[in-house]
C-alpha positions as CSV (number, residue, x, y, z in Angstrom):
1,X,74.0,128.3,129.2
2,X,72.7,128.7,132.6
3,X,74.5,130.9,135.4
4,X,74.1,129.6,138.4
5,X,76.3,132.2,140.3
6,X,76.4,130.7,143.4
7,X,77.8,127.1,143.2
8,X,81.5,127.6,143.7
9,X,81.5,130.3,146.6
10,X,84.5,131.3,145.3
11,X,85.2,133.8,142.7
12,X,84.8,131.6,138.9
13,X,84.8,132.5,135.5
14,X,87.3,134.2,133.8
15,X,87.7,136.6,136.7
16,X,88.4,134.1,139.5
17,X,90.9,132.1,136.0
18,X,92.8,135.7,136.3
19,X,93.4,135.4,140.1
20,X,95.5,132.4,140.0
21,X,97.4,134.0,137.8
22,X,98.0,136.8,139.7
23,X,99.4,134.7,143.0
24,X,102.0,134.0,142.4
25,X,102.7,135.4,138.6
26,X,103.2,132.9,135.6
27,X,106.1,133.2,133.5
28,X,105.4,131.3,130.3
29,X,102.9,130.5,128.0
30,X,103.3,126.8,128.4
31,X,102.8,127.4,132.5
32,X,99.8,129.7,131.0
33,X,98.1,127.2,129.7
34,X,98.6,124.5,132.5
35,X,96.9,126.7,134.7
36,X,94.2,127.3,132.8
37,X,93.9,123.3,132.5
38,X,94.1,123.3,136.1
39,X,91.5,125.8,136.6
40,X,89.2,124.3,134.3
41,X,89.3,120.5,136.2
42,X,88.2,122.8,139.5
43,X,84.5,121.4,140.7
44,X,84.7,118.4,138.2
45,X,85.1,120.6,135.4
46,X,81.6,122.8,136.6
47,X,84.5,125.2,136.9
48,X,85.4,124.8,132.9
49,X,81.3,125.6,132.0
50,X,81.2,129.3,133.6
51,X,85.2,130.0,132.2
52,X,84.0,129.0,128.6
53,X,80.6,131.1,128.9
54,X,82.9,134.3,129.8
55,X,85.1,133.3,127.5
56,X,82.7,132.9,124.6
57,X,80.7,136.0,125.5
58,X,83.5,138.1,125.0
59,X,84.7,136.2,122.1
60,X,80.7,137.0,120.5
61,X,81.4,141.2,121.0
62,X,82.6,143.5,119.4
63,X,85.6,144.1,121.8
64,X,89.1,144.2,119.9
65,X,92.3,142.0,121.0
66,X,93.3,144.9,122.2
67,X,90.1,146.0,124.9
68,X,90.7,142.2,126.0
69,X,94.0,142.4,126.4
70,X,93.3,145.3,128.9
71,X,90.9,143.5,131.2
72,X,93.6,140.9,131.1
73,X,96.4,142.8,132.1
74,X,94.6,144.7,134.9
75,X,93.4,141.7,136.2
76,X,96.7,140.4,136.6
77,X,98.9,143.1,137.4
78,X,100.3,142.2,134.5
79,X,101.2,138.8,136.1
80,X,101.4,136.9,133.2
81,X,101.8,139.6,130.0
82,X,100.1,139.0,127.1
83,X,101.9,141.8,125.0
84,X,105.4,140.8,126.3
85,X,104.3,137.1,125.3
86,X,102.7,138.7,121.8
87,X,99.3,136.6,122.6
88,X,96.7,138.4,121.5
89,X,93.5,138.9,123.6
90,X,91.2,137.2,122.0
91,X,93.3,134.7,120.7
92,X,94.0,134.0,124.2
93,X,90.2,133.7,125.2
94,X,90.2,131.1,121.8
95,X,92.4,128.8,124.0
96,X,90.8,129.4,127.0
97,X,87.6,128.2,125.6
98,X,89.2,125.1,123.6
99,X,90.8,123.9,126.8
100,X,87.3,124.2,128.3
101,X,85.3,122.5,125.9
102,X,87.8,119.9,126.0
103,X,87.4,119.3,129.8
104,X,83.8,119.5,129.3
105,X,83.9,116.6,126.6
106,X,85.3,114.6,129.1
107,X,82.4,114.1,130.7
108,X,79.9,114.4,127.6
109,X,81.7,113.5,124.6
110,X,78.6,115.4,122.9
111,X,79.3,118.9,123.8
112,X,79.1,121.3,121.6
113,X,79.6,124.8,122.4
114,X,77.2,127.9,121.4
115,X,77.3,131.2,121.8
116,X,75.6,132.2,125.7
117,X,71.8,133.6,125.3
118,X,71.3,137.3,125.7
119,X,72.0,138.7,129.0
120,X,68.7,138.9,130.8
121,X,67.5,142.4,131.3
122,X,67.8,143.4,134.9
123,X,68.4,147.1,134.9
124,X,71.3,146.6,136.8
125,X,74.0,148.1,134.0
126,X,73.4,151.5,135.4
127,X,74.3,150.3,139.0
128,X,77.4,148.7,138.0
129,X,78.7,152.2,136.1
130,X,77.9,154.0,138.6
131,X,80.3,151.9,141.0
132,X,83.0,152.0,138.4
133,X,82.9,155.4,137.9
134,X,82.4,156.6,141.8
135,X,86.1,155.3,141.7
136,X,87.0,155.2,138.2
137,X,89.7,158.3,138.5
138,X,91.5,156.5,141.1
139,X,91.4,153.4,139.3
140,X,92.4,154.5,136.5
141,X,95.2,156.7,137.5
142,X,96.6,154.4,139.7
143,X,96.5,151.2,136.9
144,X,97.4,154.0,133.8
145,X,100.4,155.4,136.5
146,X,102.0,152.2,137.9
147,X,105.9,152.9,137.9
148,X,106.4,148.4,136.7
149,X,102.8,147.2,135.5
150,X,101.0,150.0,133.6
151,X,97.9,149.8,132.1
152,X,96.1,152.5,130.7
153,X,92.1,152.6,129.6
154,X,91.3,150.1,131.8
155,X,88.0,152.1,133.0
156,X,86.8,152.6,129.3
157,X,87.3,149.1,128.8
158,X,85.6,148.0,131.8
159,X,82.5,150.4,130.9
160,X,82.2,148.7,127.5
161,X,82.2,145.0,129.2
162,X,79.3,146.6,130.9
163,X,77.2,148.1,128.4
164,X,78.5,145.9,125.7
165,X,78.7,142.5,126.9
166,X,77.1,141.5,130.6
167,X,77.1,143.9,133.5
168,X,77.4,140.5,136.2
169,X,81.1,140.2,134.1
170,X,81.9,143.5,134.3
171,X,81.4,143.8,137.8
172,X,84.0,140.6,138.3
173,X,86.6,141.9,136.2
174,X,86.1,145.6,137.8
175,X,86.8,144.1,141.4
176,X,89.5,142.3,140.2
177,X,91.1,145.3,138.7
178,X,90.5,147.0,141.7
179,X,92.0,144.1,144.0
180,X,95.2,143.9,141.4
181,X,95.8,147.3,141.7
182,X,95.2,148.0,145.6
183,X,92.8,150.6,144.8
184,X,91.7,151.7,148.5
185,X,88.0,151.1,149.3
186,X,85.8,152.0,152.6
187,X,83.4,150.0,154.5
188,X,80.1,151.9,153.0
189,X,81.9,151.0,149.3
190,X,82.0,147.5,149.9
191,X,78.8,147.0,151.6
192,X,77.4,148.6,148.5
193,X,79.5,145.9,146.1
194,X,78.1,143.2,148.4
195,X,74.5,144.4,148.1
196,X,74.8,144.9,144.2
197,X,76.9,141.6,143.7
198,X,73.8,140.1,145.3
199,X,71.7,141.3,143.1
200,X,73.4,140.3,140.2
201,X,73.7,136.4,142.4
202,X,77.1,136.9,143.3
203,X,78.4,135.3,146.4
204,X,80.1,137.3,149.4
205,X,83.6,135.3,148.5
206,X,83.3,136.5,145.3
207,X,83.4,140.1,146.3
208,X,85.6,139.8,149.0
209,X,88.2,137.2,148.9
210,X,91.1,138.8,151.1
211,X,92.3,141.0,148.2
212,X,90.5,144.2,149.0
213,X,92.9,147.5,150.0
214,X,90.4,149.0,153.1
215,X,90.6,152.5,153.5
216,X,89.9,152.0,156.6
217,X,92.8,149.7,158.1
218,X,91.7,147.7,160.7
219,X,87.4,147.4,160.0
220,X,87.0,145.6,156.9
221,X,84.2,143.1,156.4
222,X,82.1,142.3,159.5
């Protein structure tokens, strides 16, 4: 599948998926997977081709239920709760990907999805840890800590999307951990996601999308 990173301007995939189920939370499973639904018709179903190749490249790697189940819940805030729900992870990423393919068939009843090609080697895994783990004991004390929506290992997790699976995914799903959680960042730490997110042919918007905590009240983006 291709990844053109740049035709929505808006945060996509399974990370920008997670965000509309952060605001405002969903309840239910059957609310669950309208929104999905939803989510997937976004663009004239484009939106449902770069949800089912997250979807799927998680699906194809060796992380448990469990490590996606993580990702998910620190996305969220724990928004929508998989383990209250008893959803497992990646039997939640199954439906995710049917509901895609079946948006996708809409349009060519001959779909037929496969797993996403190797991630092309940029070099750029080492950059993305690095970011994680410049605020990875904030992050991780604040999400492990949270007096209502605790979730702990969420850095370890994160780190294995990177190495393991894509670092451009694991840089999403970092920020949106980061944005769930209200982890507090400065101006010199988001020019440096913007710079790397463009690297990895991320959009501005997907960075920054009005979530971000700023350490510095009052300066923000320019």
């Amino acid at each position: 599948m291709a990844k053109p990173h740049q035709e929505f301007g808006i945060d996509f995939g399974l990370s920008g998926l997670i965000k509309w189920f952060r605001y405002p939370p969903v309840g239910n499973e059957a609310a669950g997977l309208d929104v999905i639904a939803s989510s997937a018709d976004r663009y004239e179903g484009a939106f449902a081709r770069r949800l089912l190749e997250d979807a799927l490249r998680l699906l194809d790697s060796p992380l448990s239920g469990q490590a996606v189940t993580t990702l998910w819940l620190a996305g969220t805030f724990r928004g929508f709760d998989l383990e209250r729900l008893g959803i497992d992870g990646r039997q939640w990423l199954r439906r995710i990907a049917d509901i895609c393919t079946s948006r996708i068939r809409r349009d060519d009843p001959s779909f037929a999805p496969t797993a996403p090609g190797a991630v092309p080697a940029g070099g750029l895994s080492d950059a993305v840890l690095a970011e994680i783990r410049a605020v990875g004991a904030a992050l991780e004390a604040t999400s492990a800590n949270h007096s209502y929506s605790a979730v702990p290992y969420v850095v370890p997790t994160l780190e294995r999307v990177v190495t393991e699976v894509d670092p451009e995914l694991g840089f999403r799903l970092f920020l949106r951990a980061m944005k769930a959680f209200f982890v507090p960042i400065s101006d010199a730490t988001y020019d440096r996601y913007v710079a790397l997110g463009k690297l990895l042919g991320l959009d501005e918007a997907v960075v920054d999308d009005g979530d971000f905590n700023w350490l510095d009240q009052g300066l923000g983006p320019r």
